[in-house]
C-alpha positions as CSV (number, residue, x, y, z in Angstrom):
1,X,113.0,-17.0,0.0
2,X,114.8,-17.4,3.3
3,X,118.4,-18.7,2.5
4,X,120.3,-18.2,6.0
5,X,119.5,-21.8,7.1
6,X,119.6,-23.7,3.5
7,X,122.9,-21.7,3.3
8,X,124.6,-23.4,6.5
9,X,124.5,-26.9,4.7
10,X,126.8,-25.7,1.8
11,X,129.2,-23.0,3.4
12,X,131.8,-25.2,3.4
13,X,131.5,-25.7,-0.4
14,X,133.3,-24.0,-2.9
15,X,131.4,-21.7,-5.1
16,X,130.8,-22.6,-8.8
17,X,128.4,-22.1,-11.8
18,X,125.5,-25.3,-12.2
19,X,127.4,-28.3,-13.5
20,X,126.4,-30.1,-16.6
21,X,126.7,-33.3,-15.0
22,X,127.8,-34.9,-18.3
23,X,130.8,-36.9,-18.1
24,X,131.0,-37.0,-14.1
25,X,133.1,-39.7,-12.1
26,X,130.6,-42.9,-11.6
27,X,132.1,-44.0,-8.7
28,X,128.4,-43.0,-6.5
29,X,128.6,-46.2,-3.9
30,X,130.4,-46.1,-1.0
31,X,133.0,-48.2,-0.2
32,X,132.4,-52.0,-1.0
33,X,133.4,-55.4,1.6
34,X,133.2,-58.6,0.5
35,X,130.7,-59.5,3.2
36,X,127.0,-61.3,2.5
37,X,125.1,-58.3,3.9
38,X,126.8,-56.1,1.7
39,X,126.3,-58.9,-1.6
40,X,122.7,-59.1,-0.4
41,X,122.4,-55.4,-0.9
42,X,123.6,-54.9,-4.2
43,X,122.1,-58.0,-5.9
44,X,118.6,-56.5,-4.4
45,X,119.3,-53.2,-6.6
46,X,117.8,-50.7,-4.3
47,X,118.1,-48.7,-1.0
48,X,121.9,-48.9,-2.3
49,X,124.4,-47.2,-0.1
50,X,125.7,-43.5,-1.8
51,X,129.4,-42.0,-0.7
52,X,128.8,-39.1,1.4
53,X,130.0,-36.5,-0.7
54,X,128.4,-37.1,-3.5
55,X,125.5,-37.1,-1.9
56,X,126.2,-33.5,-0.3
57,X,127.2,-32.5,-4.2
58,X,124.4,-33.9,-5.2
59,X,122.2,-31.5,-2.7
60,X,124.2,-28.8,-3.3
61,X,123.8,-28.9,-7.2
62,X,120.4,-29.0,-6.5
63,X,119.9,-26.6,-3.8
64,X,121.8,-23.9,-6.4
65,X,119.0,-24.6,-9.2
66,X,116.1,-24.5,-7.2
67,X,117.6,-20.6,-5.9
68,X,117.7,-20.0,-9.7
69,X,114.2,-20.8,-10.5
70,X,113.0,-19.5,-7.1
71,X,112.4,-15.8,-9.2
72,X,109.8,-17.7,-11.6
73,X,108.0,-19.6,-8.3
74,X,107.8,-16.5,-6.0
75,X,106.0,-14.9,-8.8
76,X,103.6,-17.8,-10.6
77,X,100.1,-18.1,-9.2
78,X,100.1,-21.1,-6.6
79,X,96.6,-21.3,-5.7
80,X,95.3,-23.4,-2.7
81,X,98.4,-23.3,-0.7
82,X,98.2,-26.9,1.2
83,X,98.0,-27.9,-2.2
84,X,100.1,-26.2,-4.8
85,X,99.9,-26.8,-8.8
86,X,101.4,-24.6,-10.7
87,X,100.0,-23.3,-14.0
88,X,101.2,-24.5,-17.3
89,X,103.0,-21.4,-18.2
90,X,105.3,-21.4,-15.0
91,X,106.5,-24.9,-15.8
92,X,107.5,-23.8,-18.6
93,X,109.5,-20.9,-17.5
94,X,111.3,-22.8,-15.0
95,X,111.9,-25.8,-17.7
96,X,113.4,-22.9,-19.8
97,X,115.5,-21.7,-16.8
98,X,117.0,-25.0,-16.5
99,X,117.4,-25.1,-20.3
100,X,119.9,-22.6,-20.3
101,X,121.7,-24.1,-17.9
102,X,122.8,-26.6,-20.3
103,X,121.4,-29.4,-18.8
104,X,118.4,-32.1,-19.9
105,X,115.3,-31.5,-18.3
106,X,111.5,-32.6,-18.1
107,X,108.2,-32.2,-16.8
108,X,107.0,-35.0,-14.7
109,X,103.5,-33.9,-15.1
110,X,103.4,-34.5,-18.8
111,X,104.5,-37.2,-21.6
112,X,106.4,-34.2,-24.1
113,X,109.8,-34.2,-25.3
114,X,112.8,-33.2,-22.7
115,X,114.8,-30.2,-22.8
116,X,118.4,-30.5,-24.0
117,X,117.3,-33.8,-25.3
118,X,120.4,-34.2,-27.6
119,X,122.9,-35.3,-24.2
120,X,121.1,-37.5,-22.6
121,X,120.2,-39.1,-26.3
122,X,123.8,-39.4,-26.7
123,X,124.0,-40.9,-23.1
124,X,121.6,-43.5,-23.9
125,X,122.9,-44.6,-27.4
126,X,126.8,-44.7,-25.7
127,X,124.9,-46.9,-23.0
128,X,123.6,-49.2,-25.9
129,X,126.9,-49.6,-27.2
130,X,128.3,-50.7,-23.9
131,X,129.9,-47.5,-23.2
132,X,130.9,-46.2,-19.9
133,X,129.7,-42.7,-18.8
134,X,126.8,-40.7,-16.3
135,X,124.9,-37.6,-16.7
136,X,122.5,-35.2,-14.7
137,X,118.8,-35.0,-15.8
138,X,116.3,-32.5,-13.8
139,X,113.2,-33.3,-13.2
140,X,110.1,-30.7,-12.9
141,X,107.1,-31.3,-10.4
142,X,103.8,-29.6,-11.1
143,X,104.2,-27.9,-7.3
144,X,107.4,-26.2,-8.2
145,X,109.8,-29.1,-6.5
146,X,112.8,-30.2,-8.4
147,X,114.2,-33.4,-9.0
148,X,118.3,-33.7,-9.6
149,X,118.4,-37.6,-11.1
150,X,122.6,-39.1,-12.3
151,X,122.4,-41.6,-14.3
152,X,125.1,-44.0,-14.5
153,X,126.1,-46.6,-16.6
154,X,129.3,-48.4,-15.7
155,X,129.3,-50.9,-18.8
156,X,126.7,-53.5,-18.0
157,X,124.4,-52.0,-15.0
158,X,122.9,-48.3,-14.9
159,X,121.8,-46.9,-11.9
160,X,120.0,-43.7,-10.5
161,X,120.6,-41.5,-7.9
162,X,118.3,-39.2,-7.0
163,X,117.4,-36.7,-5.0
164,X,114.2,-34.4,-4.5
165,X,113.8,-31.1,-2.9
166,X,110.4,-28.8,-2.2
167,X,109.6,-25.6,-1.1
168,X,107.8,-25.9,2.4
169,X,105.3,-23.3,4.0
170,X,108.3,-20.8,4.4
171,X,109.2,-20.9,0.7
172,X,112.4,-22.5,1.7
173,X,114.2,-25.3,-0.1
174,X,114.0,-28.2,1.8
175,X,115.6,-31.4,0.3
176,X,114.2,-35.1,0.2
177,X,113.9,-38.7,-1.1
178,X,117.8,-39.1,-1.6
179,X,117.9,-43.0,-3.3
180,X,120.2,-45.0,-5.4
181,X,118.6,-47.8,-6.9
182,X,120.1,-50.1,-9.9
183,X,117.4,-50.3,-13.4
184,X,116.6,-54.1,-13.6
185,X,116.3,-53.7,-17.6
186,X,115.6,-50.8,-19.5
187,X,115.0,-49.9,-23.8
188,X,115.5,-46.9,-25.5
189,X,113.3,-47.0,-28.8
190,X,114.4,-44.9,-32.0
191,X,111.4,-43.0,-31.3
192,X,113.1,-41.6,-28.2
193,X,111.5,-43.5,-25.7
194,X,113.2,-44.7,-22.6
195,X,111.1,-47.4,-20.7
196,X,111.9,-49.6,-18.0
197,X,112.2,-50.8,-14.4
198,X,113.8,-50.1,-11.1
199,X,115.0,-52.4,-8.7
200,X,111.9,-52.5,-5.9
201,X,111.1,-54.7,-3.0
202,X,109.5,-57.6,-3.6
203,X,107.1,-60.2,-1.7
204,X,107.4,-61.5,0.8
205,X,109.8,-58.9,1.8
206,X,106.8,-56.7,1.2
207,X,103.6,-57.3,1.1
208,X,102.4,-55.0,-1.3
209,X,103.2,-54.6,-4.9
210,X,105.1,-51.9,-6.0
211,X,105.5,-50.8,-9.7
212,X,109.2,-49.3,-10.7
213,X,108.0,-49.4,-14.1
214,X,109.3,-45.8,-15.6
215,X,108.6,-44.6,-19.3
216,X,110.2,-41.2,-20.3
217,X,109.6,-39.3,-23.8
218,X,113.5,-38.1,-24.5
């Protein structure tokens, strides 16, 4: 993998092992005015504004586990190249890579149980009880791309911010889709599932309709 460019966007970051993300600071938006535009934004729920450096954290965090699975990807069987899927058994390995980073993870491909289940469980039933707090959940993609999702709950809202990264034709990480968007309602069964729906533009602001219906197997 070719790291002299990626590198450039974090070399004025200090270095540190993957964080947990459980227990972070939930102040993610930037800087709040009282006027309508800015009201407007936040009672719509999405395309929310995100502070600047925790948006470069939140790149940074992911940039460093995407080099950490990198061994797993260069080595797995990719197939049609324009087109990547990766085979079952690579998910896994890089599932189990992220395991051991001590953080909960999943497999977007697939309706199974997450790894490291057990925090963002605990997230969820302090949520329940009213109970501020965030935490970092990675997402796998059956091309090899990553997902780096916080969730925050600040006592009555939770939000997500997320951001996506890939591996383009040079098998470099190249980050994407950065978002913060509120979750209009959500339910977490005692089954362990957590269901709900994202904040998404609506008619006749578009015309269109777009599902932000979610449902996760924890």
């Amino acid at each position: 993998m070719k790291e002299k460019d990626s590198k450039k966007e974090f070399e004025n970051d200090t270095n540190s092992e993957l964080n947990t993300g459980y227990g972070y600071e939930m102040d993610v938006l930037s800087d709040k005015n009282n006027s309508t535009e800015e009201k407007t934004v936040y009672e719509k729920g999405y395309d929310l504004p995100v502070d600047k450096q925790e948006d470069k954290t939140a790149k940074k965090e992911l940039h460093e586990m995407m080099q950490a699975v990198w061994p797993i990807y260069d080595k797995s069987e990719k197939g049609d190249t324009s087109n990547v899927v990766l085979p079952s058994k690579t998910i896994k390995k890089i599932l189990d890579k992220i395991e051991s980073c001590s953080v909960p993870a999943f497999f977007s491909g697939r309706e199974e149980h997450m790894r490291n289940a057990d925090k963002f469980d605990g997230f969820l039933k302090n949520a329940q009880k009213g109970e501020k707090d965030s935490i970092i959940v990675y997402e796998v993609h059956e091309d090899g791309g990553v997902g780096r999702n916080k969730y925050i709950f600040d006592g009555q809202n939770m939000y997500v911010l997320y951001v996506g990264s890939v591996w383009n034709n040079d098998e470099d990480v190249i980050s994407i889709d950065t978002t913060y968007t509120r979750i209009k309602e959500w339910n977490y069964t005692k089954d362990g599932w957590f269901t709900g729906e994202f904040c998404v533009p609506e008619p006749p602001e578009r015309s269109e309709t777009v599902d932000g219906r979610f449902r996760i197997l924890v």
